[in-house]
C-alpha positions, 0 to 999 in steps of 0.5 A, spaced: 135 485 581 142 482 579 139 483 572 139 491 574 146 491 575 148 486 569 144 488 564 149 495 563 155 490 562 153 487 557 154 493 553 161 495 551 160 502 551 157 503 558 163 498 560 167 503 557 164 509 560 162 505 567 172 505 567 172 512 565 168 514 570 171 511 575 178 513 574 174 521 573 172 520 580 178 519 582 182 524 579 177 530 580 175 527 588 184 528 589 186 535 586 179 537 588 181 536 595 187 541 594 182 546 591 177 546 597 183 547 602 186 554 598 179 556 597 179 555 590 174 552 588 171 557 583 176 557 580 175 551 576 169 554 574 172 559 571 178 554 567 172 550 564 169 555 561 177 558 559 178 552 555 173 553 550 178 558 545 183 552 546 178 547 542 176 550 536 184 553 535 187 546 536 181 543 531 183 548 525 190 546 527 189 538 526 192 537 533 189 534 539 182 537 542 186 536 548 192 540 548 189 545 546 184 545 552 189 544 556 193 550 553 187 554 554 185 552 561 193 553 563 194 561 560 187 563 564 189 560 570 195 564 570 192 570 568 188 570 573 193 569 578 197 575 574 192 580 574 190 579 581 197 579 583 198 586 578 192 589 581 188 591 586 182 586 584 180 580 588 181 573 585 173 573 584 173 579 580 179 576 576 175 569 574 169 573 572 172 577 567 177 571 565 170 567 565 167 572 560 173 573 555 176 567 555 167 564 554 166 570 549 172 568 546 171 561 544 164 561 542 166 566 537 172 562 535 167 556 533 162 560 529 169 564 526 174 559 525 173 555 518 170 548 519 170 549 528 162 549 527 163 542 527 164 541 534 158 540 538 158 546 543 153 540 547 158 535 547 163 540 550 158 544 555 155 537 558 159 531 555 158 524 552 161 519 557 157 514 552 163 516 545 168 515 550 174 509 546 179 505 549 184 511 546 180 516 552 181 510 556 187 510 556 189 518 556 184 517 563 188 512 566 195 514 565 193 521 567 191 519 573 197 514 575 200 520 573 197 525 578 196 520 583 204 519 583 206 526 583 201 527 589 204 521 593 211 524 592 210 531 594 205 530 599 208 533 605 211 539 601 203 540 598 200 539 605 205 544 609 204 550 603 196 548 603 196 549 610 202 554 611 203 557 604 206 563 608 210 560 612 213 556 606 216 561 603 219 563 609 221 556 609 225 557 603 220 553 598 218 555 591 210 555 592 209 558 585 212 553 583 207 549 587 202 554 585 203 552 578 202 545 579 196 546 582 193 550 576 196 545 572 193 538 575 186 543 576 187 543 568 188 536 566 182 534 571 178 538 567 180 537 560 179 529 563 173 531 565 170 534 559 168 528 554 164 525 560 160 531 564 162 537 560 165 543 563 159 546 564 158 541 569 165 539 572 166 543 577 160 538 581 165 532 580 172 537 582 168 540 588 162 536 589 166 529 592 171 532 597 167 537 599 162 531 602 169 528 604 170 534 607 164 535 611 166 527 614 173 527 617 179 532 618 185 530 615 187 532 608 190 524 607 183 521 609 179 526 605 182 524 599 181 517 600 174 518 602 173 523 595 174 518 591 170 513 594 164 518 593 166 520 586 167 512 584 160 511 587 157 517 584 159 515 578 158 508 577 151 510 580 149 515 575 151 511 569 145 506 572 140 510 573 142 513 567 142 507 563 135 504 565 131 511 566 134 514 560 137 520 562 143 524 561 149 520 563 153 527 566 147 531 568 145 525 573 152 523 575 153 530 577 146 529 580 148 523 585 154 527 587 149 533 589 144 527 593 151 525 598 152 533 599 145 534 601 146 527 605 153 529 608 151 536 610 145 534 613 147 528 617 155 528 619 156 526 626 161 533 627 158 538 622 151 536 619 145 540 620 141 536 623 146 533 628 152 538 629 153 538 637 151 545 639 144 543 636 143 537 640 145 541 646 140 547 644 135 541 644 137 539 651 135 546 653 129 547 651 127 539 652 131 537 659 132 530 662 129 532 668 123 534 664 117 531 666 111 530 662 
């Protein structure tokens, strides 16, 4: 059994992809949780798939593939809030025509552009936390420290907009500008994400983690925490089982993060399906103590 655990270590890649996975679970399970609060959880859908013009742009360009996703992920997020702003179209109808355009878009770039066919279009939809170096190591780790820091600062100002974003402009408060920051740091987890689950799968590591939290405690502080304890195990986990049964590292992180969903949404104490307190009373009804048999 020790050997299970041992034998992955000794190899410097999963060592690299066993750190940055725990670093990703941190970061997705932290931003994840504001996005769950404001309802938008689609949305990081929608920006995962709007980074893709960005990648092959930066790559004929010479520049970092990470800037230009991170540029891409920034503009479709704005324009969603533009044109739902601009428009009497609801939020969800602006991320499907985002969505369409910006995916369209950077799938044609890639076959148009001269020399962007080089890009892997599997490693950019569904990862390869298996490549990553000590330079993506450490783009993972500063990125985290950054936000974590930022979210330590500002805690108070995001819980009151999060909660009362009405009543935080009437405060006085610049909620675009919180907005923004939001978007930004929704951005950032995303492109972070990409070289370990992909963007056709990332929305699992932003929503999946704190939505489990969520479904466990109530105050906001306490469900990050508990996120990114779910997003760490997730993580370590999936590259175990990946390891040793030879499966896709993202697809079966994002499978171990499904599995603590599925056990969250069934057995918490105060909101699972099968333990929630109207059920228990429903049962007493129909079973009374007084009941003989």
């Amino acid at each position: 059994m020790l050997n299970w655990f041992l034998e992955p270590l000794r190899s410097e890649f999963m060592v690299n992809a066993i750190i940055v996975g725990i670093l990703m679970g941190i970061l997705c399970a932290v931003v994840g949780s504001y996005m769950i609060v404001q309802q938008m959880g689609m949305m990081s859908h929608a920006i995962s798939h709007s980074i893709l013009p960005g990648l092959p742009i930066a790559y004929v360009m010479g520049v970092s593939l990470s800037l230009g996703a991170f540029i891409a992920g920034v503009i479709s997020a704005l324009g969603l809030a533009w044109i739902e702003s601009q428009s009497r179209l609801k939020l969800d109808t602006a991320m499907a025509i985002i969505l369409s355009i910006f995916t369209a878009l950077g799938v044609t770039l890639l076959k148009v552009l001269p020399g962007a066919n080089k890009l892997d279009l599997m490693d950019i939809l569904f990862g390869n936390i298996l490549g990553v170096n000590e330079d993506d190591m450490k783009m993972t780790l500063i990125t985290t420290l950054i936000v974590l820091a930022l979210v330590v600062l500002f805690f108070k100002e995001l819980l009151y907009y999060t909660f009362d974003p009405l009543g935080a402009q009437a405060d006085g408060m610049p909620v675009h500008f919180y907005y923004l920051g939001l978007v930004v740091a929704m951005t950032i987890a995303v492109v972070v994400s990409l070289q370990t689950v992909g963007a056709a799968l990332v929305i699992a590591m932003l929503i999946g983690p704190p939505s489990t939290a969520y479904l466990l405690v109530r105050k906001l502080h306490i469900m990050m925490v508990l996120g990114s304890i779910i997003g760490v195990l997730s993580s370590v986990l999936g590259m175990y089982l990946s390891y040793h049964l030879d499966a896709p590292s993202g697809a079966t992180i994002v499978l171990v993060t499904g599995s603590f969903f599925i056990l969250a949404f069934l057995f918490s104490p105060s909101q699972g399906l099968l333990t929630r307190p109207e059920l228990k009373e429903s049962v007493s009804n129909i079973f009374p103590k007084n009941l003989k048999l």
